[in-house]
Each structure stands twice: as structure tokens, then as C-alpha cells.
C-alpha positions as CSV (number, residue, x, y, z in Angstrom):
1,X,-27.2,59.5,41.4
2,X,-25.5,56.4,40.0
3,X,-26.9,54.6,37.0
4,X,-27.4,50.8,37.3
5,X,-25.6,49.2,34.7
6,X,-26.1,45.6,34.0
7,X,-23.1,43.2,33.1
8,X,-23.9,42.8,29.3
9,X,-21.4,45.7,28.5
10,X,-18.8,42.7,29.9
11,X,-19.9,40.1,27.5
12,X,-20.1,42.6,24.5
13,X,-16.4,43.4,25.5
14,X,-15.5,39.7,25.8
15,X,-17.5,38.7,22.5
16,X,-15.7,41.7,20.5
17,X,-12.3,40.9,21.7
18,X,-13.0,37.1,20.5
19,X,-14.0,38.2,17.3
20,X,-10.7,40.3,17.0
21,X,-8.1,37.5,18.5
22,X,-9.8,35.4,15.5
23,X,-9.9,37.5,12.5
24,X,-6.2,38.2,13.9
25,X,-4.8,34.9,13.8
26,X,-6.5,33.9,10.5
27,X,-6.0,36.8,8.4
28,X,-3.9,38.9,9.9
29,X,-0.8,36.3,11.4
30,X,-2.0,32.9,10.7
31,X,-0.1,30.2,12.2
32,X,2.4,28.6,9.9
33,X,4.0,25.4,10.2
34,X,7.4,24.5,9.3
35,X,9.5,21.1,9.2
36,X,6.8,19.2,11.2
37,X,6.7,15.7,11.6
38,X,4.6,13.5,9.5
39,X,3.5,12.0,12.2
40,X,1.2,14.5,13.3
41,X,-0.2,15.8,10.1
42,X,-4.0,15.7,9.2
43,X,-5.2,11.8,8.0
44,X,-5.9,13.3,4.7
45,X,-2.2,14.7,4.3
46,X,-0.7,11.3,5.6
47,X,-2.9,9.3,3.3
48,X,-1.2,11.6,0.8
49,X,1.9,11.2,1.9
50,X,2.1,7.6,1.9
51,X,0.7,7.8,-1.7
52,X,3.5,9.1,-2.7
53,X,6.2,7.3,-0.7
54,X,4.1,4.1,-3.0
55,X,4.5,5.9,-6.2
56,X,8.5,6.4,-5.4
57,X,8.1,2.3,-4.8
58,X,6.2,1.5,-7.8
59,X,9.1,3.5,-10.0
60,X,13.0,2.0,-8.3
61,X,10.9,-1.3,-6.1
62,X,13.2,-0.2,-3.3
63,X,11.4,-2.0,0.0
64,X,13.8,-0.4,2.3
65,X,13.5,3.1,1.8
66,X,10.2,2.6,1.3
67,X,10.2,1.0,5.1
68,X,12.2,4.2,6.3
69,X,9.5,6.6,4.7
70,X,6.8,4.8,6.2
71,X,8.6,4.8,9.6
72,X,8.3,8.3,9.8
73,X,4.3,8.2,9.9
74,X,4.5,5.8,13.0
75,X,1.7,3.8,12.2
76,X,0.8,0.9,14.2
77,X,0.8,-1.6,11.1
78,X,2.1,-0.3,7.5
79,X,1.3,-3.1,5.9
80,X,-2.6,-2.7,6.9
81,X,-2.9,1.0,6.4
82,X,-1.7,1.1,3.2
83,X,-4.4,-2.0,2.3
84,X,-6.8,-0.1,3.3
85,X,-5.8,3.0,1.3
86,X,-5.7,1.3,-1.3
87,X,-9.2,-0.1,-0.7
88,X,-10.2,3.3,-0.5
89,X,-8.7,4.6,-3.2
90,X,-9.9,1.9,-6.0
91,X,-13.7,2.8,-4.2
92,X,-13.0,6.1,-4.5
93,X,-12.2,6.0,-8.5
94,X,-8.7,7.6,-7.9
95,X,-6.1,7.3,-10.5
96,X,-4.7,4.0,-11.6
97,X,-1.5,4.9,-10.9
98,X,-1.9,5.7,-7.1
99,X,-4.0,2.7,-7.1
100,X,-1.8,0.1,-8.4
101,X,1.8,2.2,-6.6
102,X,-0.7,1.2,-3.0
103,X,-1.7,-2.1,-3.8
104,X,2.1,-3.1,-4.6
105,X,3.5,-1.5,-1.5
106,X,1.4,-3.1,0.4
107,X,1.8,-6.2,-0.6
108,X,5.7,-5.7,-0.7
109,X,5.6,-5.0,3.1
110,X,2.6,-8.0,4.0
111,X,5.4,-10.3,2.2
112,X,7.9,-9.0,4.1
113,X,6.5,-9.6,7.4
114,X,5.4,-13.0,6.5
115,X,9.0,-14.0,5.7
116,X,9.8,-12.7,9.2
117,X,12.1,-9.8,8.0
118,X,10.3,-6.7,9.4
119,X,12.0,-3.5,9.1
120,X,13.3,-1.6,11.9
121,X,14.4,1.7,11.4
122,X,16.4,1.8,14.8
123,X,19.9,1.2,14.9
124,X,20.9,-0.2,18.3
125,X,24.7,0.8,19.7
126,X,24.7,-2.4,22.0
127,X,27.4,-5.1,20.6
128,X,25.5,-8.2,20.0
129,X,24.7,-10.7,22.8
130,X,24.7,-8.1,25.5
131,X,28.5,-7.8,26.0
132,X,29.8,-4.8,27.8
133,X,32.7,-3.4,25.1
134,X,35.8,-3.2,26.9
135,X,37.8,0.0,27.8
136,X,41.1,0.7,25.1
137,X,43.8,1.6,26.6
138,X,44.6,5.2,26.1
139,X,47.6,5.6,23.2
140,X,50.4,7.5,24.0
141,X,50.9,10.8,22.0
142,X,54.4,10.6,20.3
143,X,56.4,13.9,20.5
144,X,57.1,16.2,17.6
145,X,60.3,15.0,16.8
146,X,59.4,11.6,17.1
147,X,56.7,12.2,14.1
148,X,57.1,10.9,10.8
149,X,55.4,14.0,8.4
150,X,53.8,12.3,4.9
151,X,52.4,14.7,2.9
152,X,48.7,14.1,2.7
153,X,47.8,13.6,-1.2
154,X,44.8,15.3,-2.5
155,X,41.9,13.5,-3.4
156,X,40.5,13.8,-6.5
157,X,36.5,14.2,-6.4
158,X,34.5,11.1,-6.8
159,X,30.9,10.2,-7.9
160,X,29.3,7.9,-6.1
161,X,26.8,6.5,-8.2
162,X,23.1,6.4,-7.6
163,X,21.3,2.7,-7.7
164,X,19.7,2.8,-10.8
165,X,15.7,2.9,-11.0
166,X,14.4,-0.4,-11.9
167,X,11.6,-0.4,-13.9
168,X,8.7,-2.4,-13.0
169,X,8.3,-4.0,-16.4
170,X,6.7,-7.1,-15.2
171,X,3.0,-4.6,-14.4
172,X,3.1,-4.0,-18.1
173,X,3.9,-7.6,-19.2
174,X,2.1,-9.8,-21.6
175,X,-0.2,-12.0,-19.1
176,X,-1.9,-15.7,-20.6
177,X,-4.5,-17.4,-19.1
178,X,-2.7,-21.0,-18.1
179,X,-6.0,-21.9,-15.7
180,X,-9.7,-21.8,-15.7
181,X,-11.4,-23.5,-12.6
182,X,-15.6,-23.0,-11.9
183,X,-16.1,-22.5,-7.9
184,X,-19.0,-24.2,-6.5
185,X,-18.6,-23.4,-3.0
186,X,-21.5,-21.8,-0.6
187,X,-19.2,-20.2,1.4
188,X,-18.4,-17.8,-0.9
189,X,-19.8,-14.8,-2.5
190,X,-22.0,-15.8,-5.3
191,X,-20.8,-15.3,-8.4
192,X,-17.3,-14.6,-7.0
193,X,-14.6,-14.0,-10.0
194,X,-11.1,-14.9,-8.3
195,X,-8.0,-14.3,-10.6
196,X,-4.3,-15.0,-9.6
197,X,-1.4,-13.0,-11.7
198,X,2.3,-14.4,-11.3
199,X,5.5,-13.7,-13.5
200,X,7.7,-16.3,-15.5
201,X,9.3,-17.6,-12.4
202,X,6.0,-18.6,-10.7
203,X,5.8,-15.6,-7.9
204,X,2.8,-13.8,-7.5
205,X,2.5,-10.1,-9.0
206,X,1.1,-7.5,-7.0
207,X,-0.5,-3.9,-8.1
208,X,-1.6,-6.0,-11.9
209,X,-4.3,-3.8,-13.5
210,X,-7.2,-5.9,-14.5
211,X,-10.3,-4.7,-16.4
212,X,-13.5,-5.6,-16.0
213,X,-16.2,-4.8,-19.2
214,X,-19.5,-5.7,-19.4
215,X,-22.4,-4.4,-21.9
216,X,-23.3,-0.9,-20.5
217,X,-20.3,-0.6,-18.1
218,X,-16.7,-1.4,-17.1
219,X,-14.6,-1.8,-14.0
220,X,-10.7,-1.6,-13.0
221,X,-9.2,-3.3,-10.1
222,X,-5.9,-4.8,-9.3
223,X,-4.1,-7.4,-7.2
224,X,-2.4,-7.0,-4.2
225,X,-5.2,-5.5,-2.4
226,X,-5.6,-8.0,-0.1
227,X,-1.9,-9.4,0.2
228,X,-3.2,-11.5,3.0
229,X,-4.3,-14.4,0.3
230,X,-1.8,-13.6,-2.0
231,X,0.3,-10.6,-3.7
232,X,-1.1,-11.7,-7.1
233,X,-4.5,-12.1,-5.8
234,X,-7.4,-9.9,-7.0
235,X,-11.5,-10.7,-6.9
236,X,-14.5,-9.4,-8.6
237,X,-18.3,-9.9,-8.0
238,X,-20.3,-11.1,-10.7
239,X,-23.8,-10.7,-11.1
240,X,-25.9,-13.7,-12.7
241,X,-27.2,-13.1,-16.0
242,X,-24.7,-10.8,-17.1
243,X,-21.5,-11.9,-19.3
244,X,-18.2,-10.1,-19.3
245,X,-14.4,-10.0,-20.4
246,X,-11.4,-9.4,-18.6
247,X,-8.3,-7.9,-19.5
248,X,-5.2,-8.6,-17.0
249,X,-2.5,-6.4,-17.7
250,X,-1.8,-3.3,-20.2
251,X,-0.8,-6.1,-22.7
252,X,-2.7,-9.0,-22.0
253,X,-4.9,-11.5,-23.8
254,X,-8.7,-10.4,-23.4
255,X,-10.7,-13.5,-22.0
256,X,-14.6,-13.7,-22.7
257,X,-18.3,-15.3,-21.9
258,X,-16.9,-14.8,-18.3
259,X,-20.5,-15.6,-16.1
260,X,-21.6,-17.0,-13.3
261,X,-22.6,-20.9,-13.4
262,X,-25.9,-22.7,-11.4
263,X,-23.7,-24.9,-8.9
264,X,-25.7,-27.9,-7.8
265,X,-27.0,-28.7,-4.3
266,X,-24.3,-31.2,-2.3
267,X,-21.2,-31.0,-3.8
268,X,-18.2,-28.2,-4.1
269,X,-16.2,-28.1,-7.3
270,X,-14.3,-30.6,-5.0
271,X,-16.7,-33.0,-4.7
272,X,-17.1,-33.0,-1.1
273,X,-20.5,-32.5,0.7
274,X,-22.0,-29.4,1.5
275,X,-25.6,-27.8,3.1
276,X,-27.7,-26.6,0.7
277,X,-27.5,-22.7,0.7
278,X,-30.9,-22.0,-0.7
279,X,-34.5,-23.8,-0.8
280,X,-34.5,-24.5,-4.1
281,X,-31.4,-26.7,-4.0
282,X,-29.2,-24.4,-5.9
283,X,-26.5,-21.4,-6.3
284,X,-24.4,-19.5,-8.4
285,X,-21.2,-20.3,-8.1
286,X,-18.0,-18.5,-8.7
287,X,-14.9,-18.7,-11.2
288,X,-11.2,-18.8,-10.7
289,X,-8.5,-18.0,-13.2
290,X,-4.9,-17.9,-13.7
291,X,-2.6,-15.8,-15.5
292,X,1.0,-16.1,-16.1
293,X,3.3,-13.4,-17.6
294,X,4.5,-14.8,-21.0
């Protein structure tokens, strides 16, 4: 007599031998990667890794090798991946350092494409113009006797020196307020702060700490995060009723009673003609300030 056996024992078999095949390859021989390309590593680990191809920027400002680091991540744009990581990162209260190295790369590179220079890390073998190179003539190989022996002195061993780190003094510099403009314009964010941050020769400063302090709280944020304005250009939302001070730079000046105006109905801090953004006729308009390394 034969027993009936159903087709669960199957299943049990199949489930047991998945169980083993994963406690095998995760405890037993886990899978180990070696030498693999930063292109396919997980978005938290490139996100890591471009912080720290910024940080090597923020210490020897070297755009190129910073180019050829990037390269190796393939992203589609550099320039906007590392804006947004550096978005993210202020948001996400990470250190200043990482923060500011971010906000200065990517302005370096947004500055860089704007001048039309983009990087390519691809060398091309092609002579330029698109000219075939012509065929040398093969050189006859001159006989032994024919030879001319020189000894062959012995170089000496040489150093080749390393381009020195340069410093990015002017983040620490002493920054003066040399501007103070009120913003009455509807189409921005009420109670917009807008500050601008340029060395002694006039250019704009990316990756500038500034802090924000209010009664109860305070706030860091720098420029360069949104390099499409300007390097040097950084913002802060105000709320009305509520005075601050601002600090640009490790050294700077500290500026106070920094608070949001009542802008009047019809005209922009440039005179011209606007709607009126709200019923009662009025708004809170913004402020926009300038500071200049001393």
C-alpha cells in the first residue's frame, strides 16, 4: 500500500535550503568588494565621497584635481550635485567644515562652466583639426662597428617637489560691511536677508560662514550654495518681529537690529510700480548687505 504524500515536504526542502544559501553568504562567506568603481557605490557612500574630494579642495583650492575626482563618480552635472549636497548637508546640521568644503566646490565648478572652461578628463590621441599623422620613414639600424659607445652617466636621484597646499586664508578673513540696501520687492520672500561676501580685489567668496543669532536661537549658513546668483551669495529668511545679528566670517564685524521693514504698497526699493501683494496695502520687505574682506 503506498502512502499519499502531498508536495509540502518540497516547499519545506526549498524554504530550508533558502534559509541556508542566506545565513551562508551573510555569515558564513559574505561577498566582499574590492577596488570598485565609485561610480557604482551606494548614494550614501558617493555623497561621502564627494565630501571628501571637497574637503581636499577646501585645503590646496586645486580645481583640477578636484575635476578628475569628480570624474570618476560620473555624474551627469557636478556642479549641481554637489549644490545640492551641500543643501542637504547645511539642513541636515552636518559639520561646518563639510559644509563650507561643498558650498566652495561647488561654486568653484558653477564658475568654471560659466567661463566656458569645463573639464574633460579624456585625453584625445587625434592631432588637432582632424589631420591623419603621416607615416616616418623607418631609420636604418647602424651596424656595430659603425656605433659610437658613450658611457651613459648615472643620474643622481631627484625630488620633484609637491605644489604646495595653499591655504584658504581669505574664509577666515576679516569681512566689513561696505553696503546696506532695504528690499521692497513682492516678488520675493518676505523678510528675505540677502548678503554678498567678496575679497580685497572685488571677486565673490564662496563657502564664507555666516551666523545668524537671534534671542532664543541661532543659525549658520554660508555662501556659495546657490553659485547660480553668485559664489559670494548667501540668503536667510527673517521673520517679522524678531531682531537679529549677523556675523560673516570667523573674524568679522558683528552687524545688529537686523529686521524686517513694512514696505509700502506701489513702489520697490527702485521706485518702479508694483501690484499690491496683500489687501491691506502692505508687506515686509527684505534686506541686502555687503561685505568686503578688509
Amino acid at each position: 500500500m503506498k502512502e499519499k504524500r502531498g508536495p509540502w515536504y518540497l516547499f519545506t526542502g526549498l524554504a530550508i535550503g533558502l534559509v541556508a544559501g542566506i545565513l551562508y553568504s551573510w555569515l558564513v562567506s559574505p561577498v566582499q568588494f574590492m577596488d570598485t568603481d565609485p561610480a557604482s557605490l551606494h548614494p550614501d557612500f558617493r555623497a561621502e565621497y564627494r565630501a571628501l574630494i571637497a574637503q581636499a579642495y577646501l585645503a590646496d583650492g586645486d580645481l583640477g584635481r578636484a575635476q578628475m575626482r569628480l570624474a570618476l563618480l560620473r555624474d551627469e552635472n557636478p556642479a549641481a550635485a554637489l549644490e545640492a549636497q551641500s543643501k542637504q548637508a547645511q539642513e541636515a546640521s552636518r559639520p561646518d567644515r563639510e559644509v563650507q568644503a561643498l558650498a566652495a566646490l561647488a561654486a568653484g565648478l558653477a564658475q568654471s562652466q560659466s567661463l566656458g572652461t569645463p573639464f574633460s578628463p579624456q585625453l584625445s590621441s587625434t592631432p588637432a583639426g582632424g589631420e591623419t599623422p603621416q607615416e616616418l620613414a623607418p631609420t636604418a639600424t647602424p651596424k656595430q662597428d659603425q656605433m659610437i659607445l658613450t658611457p651613459t652617466p648615472t643620474p643622481l636621484a631627484t625630488f620633484t617637489p609637491r605644489p604646495s597646499a595653499t591655504p584658504r586664508a581669505v574664509l577666515k578673513a576679516f569681512f566689513t560691511l561696505s553696503d546696506r540696501q532695504e528690499v521692497c520687492d513682492p516678488e520675493l520672500p518676505q523678510g528675505l536677508l540677502q548678503i554678498e561676501v567678496l575679497d580685497s580685489a572685488g571677486k565673490p567668496v564662496a563657502g564664507v560662514r555666516a551666523v545668524m543669532t537671534w534671542d532664543g536661537g541661532q543659525n549658520a549658513f554660508y555662501t556659495g550654495l546657490n553659485p547660480r546668483i553668485s559664489p559670494g551669495y548667501a540668503d536667510f529668511q527673517m521673520e517679522p518681529g524678531r531682531v537679529y545679528s549677523l556675523k560673516v566670517g570667523e573674524g568679522g564685524e558683528t552687524i545688529t537690529d537686523l529686521t524686517p521693514q513694512k514696505c509700502q504698497v506701489g513702489a520697490t526699493s527702485t521706485g518702479a510700480e508694483t501690484p499690491s501683494p496683500a489687501a491691506d496695502g502692505s508687506y515686509w520687505g527684505g534686506l541686502r548687505l555687503r561685505f568686503v574682506q578688509k
